[in-house]
C-alpha positions as CSV (number, residue, x, y, z in Angstrom):
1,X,28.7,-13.4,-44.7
2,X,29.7,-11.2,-42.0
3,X,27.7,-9.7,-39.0
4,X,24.0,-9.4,-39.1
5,X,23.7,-10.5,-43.1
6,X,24.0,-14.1,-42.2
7,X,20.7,-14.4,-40.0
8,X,18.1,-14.8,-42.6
9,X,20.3,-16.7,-44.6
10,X,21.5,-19.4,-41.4
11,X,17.4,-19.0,-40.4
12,X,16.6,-20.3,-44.2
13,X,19.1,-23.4,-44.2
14,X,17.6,-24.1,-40.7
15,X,14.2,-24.5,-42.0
16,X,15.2,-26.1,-45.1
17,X,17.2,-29.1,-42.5
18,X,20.4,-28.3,-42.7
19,X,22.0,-28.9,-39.0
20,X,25.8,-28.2,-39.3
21,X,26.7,-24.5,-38.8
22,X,30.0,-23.6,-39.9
23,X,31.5,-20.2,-38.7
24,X,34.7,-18.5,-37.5
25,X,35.7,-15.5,-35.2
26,X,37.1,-13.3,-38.1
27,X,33.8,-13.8,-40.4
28,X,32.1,-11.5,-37.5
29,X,28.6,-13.1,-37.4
30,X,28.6,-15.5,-34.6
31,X,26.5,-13.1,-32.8
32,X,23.8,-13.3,-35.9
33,X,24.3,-16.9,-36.0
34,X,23.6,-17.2,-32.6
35,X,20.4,-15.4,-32.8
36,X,19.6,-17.3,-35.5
37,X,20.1,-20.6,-33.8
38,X,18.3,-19.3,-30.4
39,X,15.2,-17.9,-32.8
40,X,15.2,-21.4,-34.6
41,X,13.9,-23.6,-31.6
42,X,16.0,-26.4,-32.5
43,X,17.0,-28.9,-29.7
44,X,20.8,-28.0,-29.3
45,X,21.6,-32.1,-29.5
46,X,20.4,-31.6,-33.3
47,X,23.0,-29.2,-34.3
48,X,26.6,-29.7,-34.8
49,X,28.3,-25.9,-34.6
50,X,31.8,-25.6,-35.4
51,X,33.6,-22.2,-35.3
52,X,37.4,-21.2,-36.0
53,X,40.0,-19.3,-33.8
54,X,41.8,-17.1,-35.7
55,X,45.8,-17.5,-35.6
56,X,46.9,-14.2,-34.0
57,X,44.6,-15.9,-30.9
58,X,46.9,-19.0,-30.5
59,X,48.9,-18.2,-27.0
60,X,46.9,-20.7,-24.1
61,X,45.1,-17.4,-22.5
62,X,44.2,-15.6,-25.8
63,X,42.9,-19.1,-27.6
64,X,41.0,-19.9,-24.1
65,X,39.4,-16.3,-24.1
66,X,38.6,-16.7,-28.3
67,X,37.0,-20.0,-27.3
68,X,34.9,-18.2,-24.7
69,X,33.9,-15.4,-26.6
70,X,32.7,-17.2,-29.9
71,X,30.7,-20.1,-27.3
72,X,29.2,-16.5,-25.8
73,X,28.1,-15.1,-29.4
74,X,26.9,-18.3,-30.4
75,X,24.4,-18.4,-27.4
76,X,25.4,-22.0,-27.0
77,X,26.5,-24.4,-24.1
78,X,29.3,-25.8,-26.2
79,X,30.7,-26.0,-29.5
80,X,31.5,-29.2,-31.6
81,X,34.1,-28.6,-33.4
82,X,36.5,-25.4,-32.7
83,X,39.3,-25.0,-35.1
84,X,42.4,-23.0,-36.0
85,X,41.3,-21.1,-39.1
86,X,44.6,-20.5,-40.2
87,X,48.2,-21.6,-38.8
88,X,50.9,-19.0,-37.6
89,X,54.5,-19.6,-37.6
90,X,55.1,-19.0,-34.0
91,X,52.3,-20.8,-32.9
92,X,53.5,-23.9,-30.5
93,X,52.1,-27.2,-31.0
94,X,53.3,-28.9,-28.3
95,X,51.3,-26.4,-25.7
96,X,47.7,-26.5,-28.0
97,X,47.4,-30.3,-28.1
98,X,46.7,-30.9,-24.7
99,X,42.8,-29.5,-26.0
100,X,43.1,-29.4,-29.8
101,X,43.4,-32.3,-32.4
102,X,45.3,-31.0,-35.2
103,X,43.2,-31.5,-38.6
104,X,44.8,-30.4,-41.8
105,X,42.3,-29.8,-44.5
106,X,44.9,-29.3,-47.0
107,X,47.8,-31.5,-45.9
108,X,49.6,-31.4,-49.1
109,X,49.5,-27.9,-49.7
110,X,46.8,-28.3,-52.5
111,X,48.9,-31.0,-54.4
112,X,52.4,-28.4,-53.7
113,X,54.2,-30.6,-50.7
114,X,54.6,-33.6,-53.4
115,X,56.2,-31.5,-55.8
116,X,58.6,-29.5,-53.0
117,X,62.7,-30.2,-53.6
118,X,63.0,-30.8,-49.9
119,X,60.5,-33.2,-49.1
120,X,61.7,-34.8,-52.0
121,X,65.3,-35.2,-50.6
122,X,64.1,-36.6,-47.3
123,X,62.6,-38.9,-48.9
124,X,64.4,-40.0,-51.1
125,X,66.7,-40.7,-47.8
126,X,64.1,-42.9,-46.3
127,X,62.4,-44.7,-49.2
128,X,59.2,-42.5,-48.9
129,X,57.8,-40.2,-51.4
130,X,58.0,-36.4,-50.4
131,X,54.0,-36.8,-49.8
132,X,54.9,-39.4,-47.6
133,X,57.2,-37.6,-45.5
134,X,54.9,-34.3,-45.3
135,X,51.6,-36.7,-43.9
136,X,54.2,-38.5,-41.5
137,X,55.4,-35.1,-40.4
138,X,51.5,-33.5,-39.6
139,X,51.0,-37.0,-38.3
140,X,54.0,-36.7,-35.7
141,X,53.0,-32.8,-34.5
142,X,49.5,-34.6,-34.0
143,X,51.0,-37.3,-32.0
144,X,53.8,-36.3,-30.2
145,X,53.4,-33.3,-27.9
């Protein structure tokens, strides 16, 4: 729900318990979220906020100055969880995960990577099945900065 549409509706799941706000930069209602969060008088160590970065923000300065701006919107001293909402290409791994995790909520491509002709062929050259070798190879960006 984008901008101010998402208030009464994050203000009703509030009063009704629910304490894990999920959001993202390009949904545009962190600010309504915020105010909905501020308005709710909930103790901030009751919450758990995660919000995304979108992935033409990835470059160090431009992913440090999305963080900042979503934590402002969200009125909040710090967020849980802050994600990539969406990989890029040229986006480099190796410079991100000195502060970012890498969590892949689709790691086989929704059920794609075990059917793909290449992963196949590497593993068929290392006894692994191409599932296999696309979880080693997340596993390895994680891993190995």
């Amino acid at each position: 729900m984008p901008g101010d549409t998402a208030r009464p509706v994050v203000e009703s799941g509030l009063a009704l318990g629910f304490r894990h706000i999920d959001t993202a930069a390009m949904y545009d209602n962190e600010a309504a979220i915020g105010a909905a969060l501020a308005a709710s008088g909930i103790h901030r160590a009751d919450l758990f906020v995660t919000t995304k970065v979108w992935h033409d923000k990835l470059s160090p300065d431009a992913l440090r100055r999305s963080f900042d701006t979503s934590l402002s919107k969200l009125r909040l001293d710090h967020i849980d969880l802050f994600l990539v909402h969406w990989p890029s290409t040229n986006m480099n791994m190796s410079t991100m995960l000195d502060a970012i995790t890498v969590t892949a909520y689709a790691p086989l491509a929704q059920g794609r990577a075990a059917k793909d002709p290449v992963l196949a062929r590497i593993g068929e050259k290392h006894g692994a099945t191409a599932a296999q070798i696309a979880i080693a190879w997340l596993l390895d960006q994680a891993c190995d900065p």
